[in-house]
C-alpha positions in Angstrom: 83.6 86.5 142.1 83.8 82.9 140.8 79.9 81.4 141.2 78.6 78.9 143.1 77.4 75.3 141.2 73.9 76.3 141.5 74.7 79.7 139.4 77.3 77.9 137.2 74.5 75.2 136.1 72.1 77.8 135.8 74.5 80.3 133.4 75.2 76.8 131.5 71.5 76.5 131.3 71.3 80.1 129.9 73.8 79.3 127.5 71.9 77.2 125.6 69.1 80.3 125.1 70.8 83.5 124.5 75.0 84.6 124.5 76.5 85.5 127.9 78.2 88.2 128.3 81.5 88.4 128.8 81.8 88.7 132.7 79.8 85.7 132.7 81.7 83.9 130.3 84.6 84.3 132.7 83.2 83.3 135.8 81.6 80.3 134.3 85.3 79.7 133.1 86.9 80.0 136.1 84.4 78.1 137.8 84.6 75.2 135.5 88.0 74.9 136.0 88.3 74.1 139.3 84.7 71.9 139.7 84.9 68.1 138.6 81.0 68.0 139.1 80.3 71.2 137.3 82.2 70.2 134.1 80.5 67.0 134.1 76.9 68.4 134.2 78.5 70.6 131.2 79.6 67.4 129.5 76.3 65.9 129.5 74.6 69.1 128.6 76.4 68.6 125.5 75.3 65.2 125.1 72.1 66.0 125.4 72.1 69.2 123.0 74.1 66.8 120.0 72.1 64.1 120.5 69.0 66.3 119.9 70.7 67.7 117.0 71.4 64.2 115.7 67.6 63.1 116.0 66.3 66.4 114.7 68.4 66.2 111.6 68.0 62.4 110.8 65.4 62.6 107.7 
């Protein structure tokens, strides 16, 4: 079953807390593949997470 955008944002969500497992992994993959809006909330959830990174390691 390939999940909906409101379970695919909240497994990318997750992501960023604990590992998925592997099932979810897939689904997430197979879900991102074929959403345009999807990968782009991914995109900027990445953003987000490096740009935290950059500011919490500038000193």
């Amino acid at each position: 079953m390939i999940p909906n955008c409101k379970h695919t944002s909240e497994l990318l969500s997750q992501a960023q807390d604990r590992s998925l497992t592997l099932p979810e992994k897939l689904r997430l993959e197979l879900h991102l593949l074929i959403c345009e809006r999807c990968r782009n909330f991914n995109r900027q959830l990445e953003f987000m997470r490096a740009a935290l990174r950059r500011y919490r390691d500038r000193d």
